[in-house]
C-alpha positions as CSV (number, residue, x, y, z in Angstrom):
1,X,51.5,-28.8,-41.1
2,X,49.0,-26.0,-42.9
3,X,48.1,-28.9,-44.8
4,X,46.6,-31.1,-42.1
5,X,45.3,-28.4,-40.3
6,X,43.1,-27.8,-43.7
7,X,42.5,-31.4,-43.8
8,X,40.9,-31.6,-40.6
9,X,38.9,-28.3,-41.4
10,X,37.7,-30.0,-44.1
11,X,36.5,-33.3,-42.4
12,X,34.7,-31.3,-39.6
13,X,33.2,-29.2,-41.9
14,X,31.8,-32.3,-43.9
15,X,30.9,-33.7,-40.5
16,X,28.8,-30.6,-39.8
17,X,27.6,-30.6,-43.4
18,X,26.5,-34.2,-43.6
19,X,24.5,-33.7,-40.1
20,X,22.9,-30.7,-41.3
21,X,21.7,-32.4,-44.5
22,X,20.4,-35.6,-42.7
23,X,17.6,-32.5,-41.4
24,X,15.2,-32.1,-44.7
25,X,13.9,-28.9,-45.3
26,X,10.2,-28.4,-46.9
27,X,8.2,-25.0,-48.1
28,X,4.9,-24.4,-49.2
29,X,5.3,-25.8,-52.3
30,X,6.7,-29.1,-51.3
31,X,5.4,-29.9,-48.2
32,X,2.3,-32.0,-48.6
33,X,3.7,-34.1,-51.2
34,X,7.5,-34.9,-49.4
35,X,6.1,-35.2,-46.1
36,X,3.7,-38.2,-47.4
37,X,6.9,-39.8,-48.7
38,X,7.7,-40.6,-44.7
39,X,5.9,-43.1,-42.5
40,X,6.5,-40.8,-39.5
41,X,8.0,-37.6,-39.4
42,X,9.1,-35.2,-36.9
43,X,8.7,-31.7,-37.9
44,X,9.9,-28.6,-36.6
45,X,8.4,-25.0,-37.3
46,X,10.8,-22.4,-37.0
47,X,12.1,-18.8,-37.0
48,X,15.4,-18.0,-38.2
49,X,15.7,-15.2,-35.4
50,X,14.1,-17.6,-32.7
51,X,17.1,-17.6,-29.6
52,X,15.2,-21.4,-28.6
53,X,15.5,-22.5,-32.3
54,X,19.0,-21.6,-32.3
55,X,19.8,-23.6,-29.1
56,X,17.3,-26.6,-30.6
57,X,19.2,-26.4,-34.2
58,X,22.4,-28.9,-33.5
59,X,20.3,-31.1,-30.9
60,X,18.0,-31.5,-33.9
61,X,21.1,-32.0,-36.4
62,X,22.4,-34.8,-34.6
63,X,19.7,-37.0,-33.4
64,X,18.5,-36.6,-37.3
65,X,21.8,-38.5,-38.6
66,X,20.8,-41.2,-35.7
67,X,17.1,-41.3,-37.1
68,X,17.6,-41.3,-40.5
69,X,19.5,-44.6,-39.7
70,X,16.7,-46.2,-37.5
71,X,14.8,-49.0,-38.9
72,X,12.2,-47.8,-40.1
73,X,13.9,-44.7,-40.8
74,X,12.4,-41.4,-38.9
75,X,12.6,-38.0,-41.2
76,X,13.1,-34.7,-39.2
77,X,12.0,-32.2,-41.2
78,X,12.4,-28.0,-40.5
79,X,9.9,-25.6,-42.0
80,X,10.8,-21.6,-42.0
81,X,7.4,-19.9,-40.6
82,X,9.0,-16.6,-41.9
83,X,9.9,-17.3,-45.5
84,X,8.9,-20.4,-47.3
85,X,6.8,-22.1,-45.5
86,X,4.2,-19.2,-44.3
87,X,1.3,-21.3,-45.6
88,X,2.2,-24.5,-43.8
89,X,2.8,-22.8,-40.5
90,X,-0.8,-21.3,-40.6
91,X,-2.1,-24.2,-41.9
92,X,-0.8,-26.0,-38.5
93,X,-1.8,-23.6,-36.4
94,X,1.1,-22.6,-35.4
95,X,1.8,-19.9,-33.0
96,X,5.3,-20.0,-31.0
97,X,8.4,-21.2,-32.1
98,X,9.8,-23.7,-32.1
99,X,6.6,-26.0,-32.5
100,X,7.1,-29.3,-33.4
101,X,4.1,-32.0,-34.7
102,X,4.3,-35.8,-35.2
103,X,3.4,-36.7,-39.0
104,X,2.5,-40.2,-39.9
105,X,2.3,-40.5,-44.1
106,X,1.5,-37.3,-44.2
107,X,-0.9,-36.4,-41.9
108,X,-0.5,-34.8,-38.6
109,X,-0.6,-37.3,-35.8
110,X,0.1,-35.4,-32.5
111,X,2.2,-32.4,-31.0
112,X,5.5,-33.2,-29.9
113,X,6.2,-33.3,-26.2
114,X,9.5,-34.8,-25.6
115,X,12.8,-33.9,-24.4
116,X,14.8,-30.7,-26.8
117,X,18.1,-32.6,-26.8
118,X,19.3,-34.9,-29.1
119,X,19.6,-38.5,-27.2
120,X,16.1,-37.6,-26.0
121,X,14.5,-37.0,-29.0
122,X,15.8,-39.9,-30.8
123,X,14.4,-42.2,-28.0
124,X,10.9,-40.5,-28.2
125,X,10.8,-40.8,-31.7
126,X,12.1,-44.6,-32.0
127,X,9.6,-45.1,-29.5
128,X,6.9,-43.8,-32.1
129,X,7.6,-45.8,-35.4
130,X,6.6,-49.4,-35.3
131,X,4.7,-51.9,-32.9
132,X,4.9,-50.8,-29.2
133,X,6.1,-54.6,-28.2
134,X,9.0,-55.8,-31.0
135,X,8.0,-59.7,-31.6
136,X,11.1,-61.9,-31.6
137,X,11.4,-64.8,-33.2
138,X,14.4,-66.7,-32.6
139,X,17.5,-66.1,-29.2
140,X,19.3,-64.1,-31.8
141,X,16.7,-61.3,-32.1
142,X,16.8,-61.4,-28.1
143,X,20.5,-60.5,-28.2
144,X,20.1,-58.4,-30.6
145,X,17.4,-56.6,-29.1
146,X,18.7,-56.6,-25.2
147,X,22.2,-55.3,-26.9
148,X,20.5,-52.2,-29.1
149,X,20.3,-49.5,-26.4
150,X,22.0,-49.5,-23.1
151,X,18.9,-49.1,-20.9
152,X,16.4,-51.6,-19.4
153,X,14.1,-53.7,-21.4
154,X,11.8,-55.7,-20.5
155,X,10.6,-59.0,-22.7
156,X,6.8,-61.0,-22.3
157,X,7.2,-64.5,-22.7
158,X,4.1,-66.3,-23.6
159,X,3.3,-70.1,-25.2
160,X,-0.1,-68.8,-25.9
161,X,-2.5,-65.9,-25.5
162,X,-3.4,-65.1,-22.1
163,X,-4.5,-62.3,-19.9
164,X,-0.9,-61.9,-18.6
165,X,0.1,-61.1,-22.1
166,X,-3.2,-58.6,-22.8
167,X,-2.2,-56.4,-19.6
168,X,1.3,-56.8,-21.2
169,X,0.7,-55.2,-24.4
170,X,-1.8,-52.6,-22.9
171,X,1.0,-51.3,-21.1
172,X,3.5,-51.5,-23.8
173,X,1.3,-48.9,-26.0
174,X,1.3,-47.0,-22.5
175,X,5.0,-47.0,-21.6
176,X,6.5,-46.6,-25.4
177,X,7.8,-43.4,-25.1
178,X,10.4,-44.6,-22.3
179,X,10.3,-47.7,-22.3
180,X,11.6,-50.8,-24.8
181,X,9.2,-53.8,-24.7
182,X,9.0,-56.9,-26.7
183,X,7.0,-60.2,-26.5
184,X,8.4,-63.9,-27.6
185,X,6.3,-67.1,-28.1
186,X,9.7,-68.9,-29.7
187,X,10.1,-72.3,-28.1
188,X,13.6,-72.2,-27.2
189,X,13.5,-68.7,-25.6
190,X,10.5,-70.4,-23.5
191,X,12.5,-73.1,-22.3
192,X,15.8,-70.8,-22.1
193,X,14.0,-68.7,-19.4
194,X,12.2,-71.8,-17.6
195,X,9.0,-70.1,-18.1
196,X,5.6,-70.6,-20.2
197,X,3.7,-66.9,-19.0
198,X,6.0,-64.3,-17.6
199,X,7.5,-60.9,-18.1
200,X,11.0,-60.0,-17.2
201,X,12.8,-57.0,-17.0
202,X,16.7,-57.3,-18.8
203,X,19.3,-55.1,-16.9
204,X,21.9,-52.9,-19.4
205,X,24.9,-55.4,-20.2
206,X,26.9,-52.6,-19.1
207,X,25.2,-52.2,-15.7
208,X,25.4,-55.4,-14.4
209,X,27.1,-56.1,-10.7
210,X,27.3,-58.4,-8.2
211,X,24.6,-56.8,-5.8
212,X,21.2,-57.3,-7.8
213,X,20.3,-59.4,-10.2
214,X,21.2,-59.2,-14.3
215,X,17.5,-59.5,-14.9
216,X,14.4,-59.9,-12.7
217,X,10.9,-61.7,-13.4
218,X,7.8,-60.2,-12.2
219,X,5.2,-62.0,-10.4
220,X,2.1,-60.3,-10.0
221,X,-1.4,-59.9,-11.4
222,X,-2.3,-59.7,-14.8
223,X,-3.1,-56.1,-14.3
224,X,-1.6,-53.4,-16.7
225,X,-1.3,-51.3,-13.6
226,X,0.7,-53.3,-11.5
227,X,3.0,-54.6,-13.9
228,X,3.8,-50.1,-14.7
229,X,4.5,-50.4,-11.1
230,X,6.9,-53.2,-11.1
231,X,8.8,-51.5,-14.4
232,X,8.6,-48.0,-12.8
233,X,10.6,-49.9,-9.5
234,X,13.3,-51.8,-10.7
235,X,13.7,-49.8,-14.1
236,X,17.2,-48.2,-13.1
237,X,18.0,-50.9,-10.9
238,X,19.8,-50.1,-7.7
239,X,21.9,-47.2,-8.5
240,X,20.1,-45.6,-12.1
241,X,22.2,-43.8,-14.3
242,X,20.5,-40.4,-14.5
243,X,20.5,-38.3,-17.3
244,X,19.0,-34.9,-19.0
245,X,16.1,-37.0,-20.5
246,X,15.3,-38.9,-17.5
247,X,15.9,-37.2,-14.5
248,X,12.5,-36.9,-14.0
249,X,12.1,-41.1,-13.7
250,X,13.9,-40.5,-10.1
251,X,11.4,-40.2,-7.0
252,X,12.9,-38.4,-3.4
253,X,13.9,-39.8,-1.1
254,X,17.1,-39.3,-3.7
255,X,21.0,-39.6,-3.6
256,X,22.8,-38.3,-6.5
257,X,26.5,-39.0,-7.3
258,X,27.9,-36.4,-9.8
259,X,31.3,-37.2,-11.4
260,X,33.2,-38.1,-14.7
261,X,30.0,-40.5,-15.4
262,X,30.8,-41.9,-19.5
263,X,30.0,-45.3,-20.3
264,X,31.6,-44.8,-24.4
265,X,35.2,-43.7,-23.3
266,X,35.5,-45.1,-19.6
267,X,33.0,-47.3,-18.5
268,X,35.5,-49.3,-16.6
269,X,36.3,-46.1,-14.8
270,X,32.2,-45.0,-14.3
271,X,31.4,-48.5,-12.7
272,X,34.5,-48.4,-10.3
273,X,32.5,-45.3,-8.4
274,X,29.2,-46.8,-9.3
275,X,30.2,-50.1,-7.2
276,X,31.0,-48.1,-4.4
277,X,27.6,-46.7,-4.2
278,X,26.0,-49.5,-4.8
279,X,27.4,-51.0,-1.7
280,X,25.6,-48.3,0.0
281,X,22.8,-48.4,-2.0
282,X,22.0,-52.4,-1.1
283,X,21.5,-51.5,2.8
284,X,18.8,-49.2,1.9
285,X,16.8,-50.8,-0.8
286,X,12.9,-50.0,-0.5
287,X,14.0,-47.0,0.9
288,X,16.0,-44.5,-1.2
289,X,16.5,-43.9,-4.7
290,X,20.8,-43.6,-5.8
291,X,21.9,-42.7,-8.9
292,X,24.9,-41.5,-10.8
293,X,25.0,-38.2,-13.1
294,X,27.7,-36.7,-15.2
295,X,29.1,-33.6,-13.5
296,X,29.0,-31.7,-17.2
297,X,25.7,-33.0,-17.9
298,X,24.0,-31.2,-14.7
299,X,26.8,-28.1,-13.9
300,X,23.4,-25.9,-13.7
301,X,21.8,-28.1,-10.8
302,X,25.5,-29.2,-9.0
303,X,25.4,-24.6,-8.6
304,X,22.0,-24.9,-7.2
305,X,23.1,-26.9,-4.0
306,X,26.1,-23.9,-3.9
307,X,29.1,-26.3,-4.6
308,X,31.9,-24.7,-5.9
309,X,34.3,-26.7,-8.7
310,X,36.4,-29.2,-8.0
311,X,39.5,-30.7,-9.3
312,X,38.7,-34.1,-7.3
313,X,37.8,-37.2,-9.3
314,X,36.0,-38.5,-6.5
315,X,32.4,-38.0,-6.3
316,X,30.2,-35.3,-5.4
317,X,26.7,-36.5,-3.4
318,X,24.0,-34.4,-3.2
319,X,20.5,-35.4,-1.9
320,X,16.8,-34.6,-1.6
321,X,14.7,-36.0,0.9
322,X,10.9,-36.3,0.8
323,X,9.8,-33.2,1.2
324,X,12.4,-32.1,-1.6
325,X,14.7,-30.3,0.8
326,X,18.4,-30.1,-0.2
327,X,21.7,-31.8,1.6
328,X,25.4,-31.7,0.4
329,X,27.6,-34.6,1.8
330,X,30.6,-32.3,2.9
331,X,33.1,-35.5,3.5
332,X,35.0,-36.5,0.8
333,X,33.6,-39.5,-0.8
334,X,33.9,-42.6,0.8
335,X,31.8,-46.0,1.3
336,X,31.6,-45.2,5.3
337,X,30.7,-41.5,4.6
338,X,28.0,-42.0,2.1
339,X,26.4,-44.3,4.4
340,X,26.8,-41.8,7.1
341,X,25.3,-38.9,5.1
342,X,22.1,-41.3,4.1
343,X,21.8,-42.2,7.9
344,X,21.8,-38.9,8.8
345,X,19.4,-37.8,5.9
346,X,16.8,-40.3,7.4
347,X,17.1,-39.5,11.1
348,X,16.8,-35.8,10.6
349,X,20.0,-34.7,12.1
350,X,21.0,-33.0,8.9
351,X,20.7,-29.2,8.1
352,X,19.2,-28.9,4.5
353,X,21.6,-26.4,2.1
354,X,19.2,-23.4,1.5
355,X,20.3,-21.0,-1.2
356,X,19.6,-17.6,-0.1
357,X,20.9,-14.5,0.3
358,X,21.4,-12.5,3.4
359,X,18.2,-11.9,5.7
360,X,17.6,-7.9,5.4
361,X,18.9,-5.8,8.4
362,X,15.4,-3.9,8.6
363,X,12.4,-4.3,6.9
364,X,11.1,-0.8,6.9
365,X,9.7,0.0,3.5
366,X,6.1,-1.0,2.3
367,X,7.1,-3.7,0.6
368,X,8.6,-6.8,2.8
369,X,11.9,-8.5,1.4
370,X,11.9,-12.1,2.0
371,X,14.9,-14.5,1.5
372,X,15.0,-18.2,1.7
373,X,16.4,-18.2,5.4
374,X,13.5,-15.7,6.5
375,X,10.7,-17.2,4.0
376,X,9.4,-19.0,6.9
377,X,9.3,-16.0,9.7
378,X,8.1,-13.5,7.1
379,X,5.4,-15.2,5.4
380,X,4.5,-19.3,6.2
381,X,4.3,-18.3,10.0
382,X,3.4,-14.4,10.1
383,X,0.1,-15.2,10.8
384,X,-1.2,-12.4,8.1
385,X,-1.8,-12.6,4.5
386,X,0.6,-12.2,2.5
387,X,0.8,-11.8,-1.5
388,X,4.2,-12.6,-2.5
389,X,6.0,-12.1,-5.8
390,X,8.9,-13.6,-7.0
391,X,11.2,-11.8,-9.6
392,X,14.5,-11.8,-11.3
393,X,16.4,-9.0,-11.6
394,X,16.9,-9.2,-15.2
395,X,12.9,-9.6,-16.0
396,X,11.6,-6.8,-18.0
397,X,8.1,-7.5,-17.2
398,X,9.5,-7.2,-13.5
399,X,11.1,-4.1,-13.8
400,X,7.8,-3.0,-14.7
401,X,5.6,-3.9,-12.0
402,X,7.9,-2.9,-9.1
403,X,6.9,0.6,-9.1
404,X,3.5,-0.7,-8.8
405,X,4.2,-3.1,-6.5
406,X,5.7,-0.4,-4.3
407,X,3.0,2.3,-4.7
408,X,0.4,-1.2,-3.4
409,X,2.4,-1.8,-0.6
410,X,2.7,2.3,0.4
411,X,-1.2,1.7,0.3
412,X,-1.4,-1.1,2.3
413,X,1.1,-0.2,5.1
414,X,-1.8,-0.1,7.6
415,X,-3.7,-2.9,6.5
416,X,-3.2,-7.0,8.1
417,X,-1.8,-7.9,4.6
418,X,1.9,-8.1,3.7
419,X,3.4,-7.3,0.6
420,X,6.3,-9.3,0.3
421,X,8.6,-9.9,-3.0
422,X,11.8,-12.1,-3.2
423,X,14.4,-12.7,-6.2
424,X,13.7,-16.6,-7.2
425,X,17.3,-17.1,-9.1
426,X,19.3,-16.1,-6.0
427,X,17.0,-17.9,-4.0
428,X,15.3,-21.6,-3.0
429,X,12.0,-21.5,-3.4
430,X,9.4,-23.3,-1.1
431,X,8.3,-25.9,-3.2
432,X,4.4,-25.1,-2.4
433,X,5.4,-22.3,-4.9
434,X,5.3,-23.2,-8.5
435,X,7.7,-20.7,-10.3
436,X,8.3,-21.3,-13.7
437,X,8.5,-17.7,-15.2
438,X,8.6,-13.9,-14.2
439,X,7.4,-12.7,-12.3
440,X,4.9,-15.3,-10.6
441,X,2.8,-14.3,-7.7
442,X,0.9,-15.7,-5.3
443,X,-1.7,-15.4,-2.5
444,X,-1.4,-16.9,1.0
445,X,-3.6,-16.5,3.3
446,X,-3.1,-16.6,6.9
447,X,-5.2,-19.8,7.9
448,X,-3.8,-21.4,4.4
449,X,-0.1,-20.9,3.7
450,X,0.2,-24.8,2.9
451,X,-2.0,-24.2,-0.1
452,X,-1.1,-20.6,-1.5
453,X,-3.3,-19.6,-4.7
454,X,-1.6,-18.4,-7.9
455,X,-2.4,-14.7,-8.5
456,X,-3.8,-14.5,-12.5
457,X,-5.5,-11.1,-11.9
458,X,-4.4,-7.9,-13.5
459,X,-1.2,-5.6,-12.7
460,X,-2.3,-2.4,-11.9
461,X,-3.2,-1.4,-8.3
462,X,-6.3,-1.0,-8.2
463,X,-6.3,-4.8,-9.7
464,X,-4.5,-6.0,-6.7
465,X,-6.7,-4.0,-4.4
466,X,-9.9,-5.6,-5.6
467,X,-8.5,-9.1,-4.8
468,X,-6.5,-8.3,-2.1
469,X,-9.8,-6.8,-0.5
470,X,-12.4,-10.0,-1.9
471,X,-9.7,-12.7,-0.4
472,X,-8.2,-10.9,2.9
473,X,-9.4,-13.1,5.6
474,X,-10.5,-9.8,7.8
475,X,-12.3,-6.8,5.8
476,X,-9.3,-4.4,5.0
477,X,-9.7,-0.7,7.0
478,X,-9.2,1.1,4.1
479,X,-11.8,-0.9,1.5
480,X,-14.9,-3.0,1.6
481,X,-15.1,-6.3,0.5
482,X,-15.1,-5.2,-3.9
483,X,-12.2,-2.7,-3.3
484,X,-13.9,0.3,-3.4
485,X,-12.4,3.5,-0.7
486,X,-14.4,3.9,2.5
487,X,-16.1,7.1,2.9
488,X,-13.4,7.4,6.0
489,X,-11.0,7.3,3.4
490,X,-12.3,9.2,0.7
491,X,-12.7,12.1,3.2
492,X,-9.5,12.2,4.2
């Protein structure tokens, strides 16, 4: 028994050896000459003590043992800013960590803006190496080629040049990052497809069904624009499969169905709640977007729409609607109730899930708490201005302004402003508020709280005085229009 538990200690740790060696590491003295060895590169500029780095490290690992297989091959290469590779970091300008750059034989080609986990970043990077549209030559590359990657593709046919095929490779180079394209004048292909000039878009073998079609021929313009809109439309077909990399491809009006989604160990089991929902799906084409998610994929967003765990296989169905508000189908799954739920997203009669904590009792100290369930009363409709911040209650930088914040709002009790603050992780917030770190504020004034201002200004009081005073809609009592003390102030 100790004997094969060694054994298998042995082949994982050779499994995690042979993915952390498929990563090349350069220094000063190596760099220039090893990274020209590669037609393109992916490099990332590290720290060793760099939390992000740590959490990018195994995404890294494994798509580099994908990459390194890839015809052509794709090097992912790691550089330590703080040792041996000081002189390369500056070289590249680089300033945070981790920073990763595009090299193509050896000279930088771009910054790196894809997706940090590992199926993401070997699908950005195929997506760089090569032609943007694959030319096939014969039906086997088309197999081939359709069977590589189980997404959409989507294949130009053309006997000769036209301006069909122009507009086709424009948007190729245009779309490569996400999507596969290739091009075919082969004879046979032609005649296999009944067509002469035409692009069609090739469903996933493993996403075909009986309510759309396998594969579906576009017939517009030959305008680059139009055919990104055709792609961007029937891409994920009916019901997409949504994922970490892609989530963003889905538009609201939008129905997500979280469960056991895994088309490698059980995709007979993943389509069997997939054809149920796209049952639904069919009845309101054109008009909302479905998709499927693996629950331990998206845990983080399932707790943002306050659903507890559950032990049921069935699905769970969230939805947004257009104006990005939240709804939880409460009914277990069914085909009847998911068409209920969508009906009832439409027609309005739905409550949307807020997350938010309890509305305060009283509201009696300078500075205004506001909620999601009270974000509305206290500051869209107060008819005041308000300058709001949102925190979390771990922020550092937070901790720091709130006796700031308070001593503002002690100054401005008597004033037509509000000084409002509420804690964006416990709750939803509006989405006319961009928060994407802490603490953010913002400025709404009372004749424009659909178009609050981000607050860049410093964080002292007097800082926040001198705008508060410049941008209140009414001259403040206690300061003219640059911030300064009225005399009836200062005399007091």
């Amino acid at each position: 028994m100790y004997f094969f538990k060694l054994l298998a200690l042995c082949l994982l740790y050779h499994t995690c050896l042979a993915k952390e060696e498929d990563v090349l590491e350069f220094s000063d003295s190596d760099f220039d000459s090893r990274i020209a060895e590669h037609e393109t590169a992916l490099v990332m500029f590290y720290a060793p003590w760099c939390g992000h780095c740590k959490r990018l490290k195994p995404e890294y690992a494994k798509a580099a043992e994908d990459l390194i297989r890839n015809d052509p091959p794709v090097g992912l290469v790691k550089v330590d800013c703080t040792e041996a590779g000081k002189e390369t970091c500056n070289k590249y300008s680089v300033s945070g960590y981790p920073t990763l750059k595009i090299f193509r034989n050896g000279e930088l080609s771009q910054d790196y803006n894809g997706p940090r986990e590992a199926a993401g970043i070997v699908k950005y990077m195929k997506a760089q190496v090569g032609p943007s549209s694959k030319e096939l030559k014969t039906a086997e590359c088309l197999e081939k080629f359709l069977a590589a990657e189980k997404e959409s593709a989507v294949v130009g046919f053309f006997e000769k040049e036209s301006d069909l095929k122009a507009a086709f490779l424009k948007i190729a180079d245009r779309l490569r990052e996400k999507v596969r394209f290739a091009h075919t004048s082969f004879k046979e292909l032609l005649d296999k497809e009944k067509v002469k000039d035409a692009i069609i878009l090739f469903r996933p073998v493993h996403l075909h069904n009986k309510f759309e079609e396998k594969s579906i021929r576009y017939h517009g313009k030959a305008d680059a624009d139009e055919i990104n809109e055709f792609i961007t439309k029937q891409f994920h077909g009916l019901v997409g499969h949504r994922k970490p990399d892609n989530k963003q491809e889905f538009q609201n009006p939008l129905v997500i169905a979280f469960y056991s989604v895994d088309y490698v160990k059980n995709p007979k089991g993943t389509n069997y709640w997939r054809n149920r929902i796209l049952k639904v799906a069919k009845g309101f084409k054109g008009k909302v977007t479905f998709a499927i998610s693996a629950t331990d994929e998206f845990q983080h967003e399932i707790n943002e729409f306050g659903i507890e765990f559950s032990k049921s296989d069935k699905p769970i169905v969230v939805a947004r609607d257009a104006k990005n508000q939240k709804f939880v189908m409460k009914d277990e799954f069914s085909v009847e109730a998911l068409e209920l739920f969508v009906n009832d997203i439409l027609d309005g009669s739905l409550e949307p899930y807020l997350k938010s904590e309890a509305i305060p009792e009283s509201q009696n100290e300078p500075v205004k708490v506001a909620v999601a369930k009270n974000f509305d009363e206290l500051v869209v409709n107060s008819g005041r201005d308000t300058l709001i911040e949102f925190y979390a209650p771990w922020c550092g930088h937070c901790k720091k302004l709130a006796p700031v914040y308070d001593e503002l709002g002690e100054k401005l009790k008597d004033e037509d402003v509000d000084i409002v603050k509420m804690g964006a992780t416990a709750n939803d917030v509006p989405s006319s508020y961009d928060v994407r770190g802490f603490p953010t504020l913002y400025w709404a004034g009372k004749d424009s709280k659909d178009a609050p201002q981000r607050y860049e200004g410093g964080r002292e009081v007097d800082d926040f005085i001198k705008y508060i005073a410049k941008h209140a809609t009414n001259e403040l009592k206690g300061y003219d229009r640059e911030g300064n003390p009225k005399s009836e102030k200062t005399e007091l």
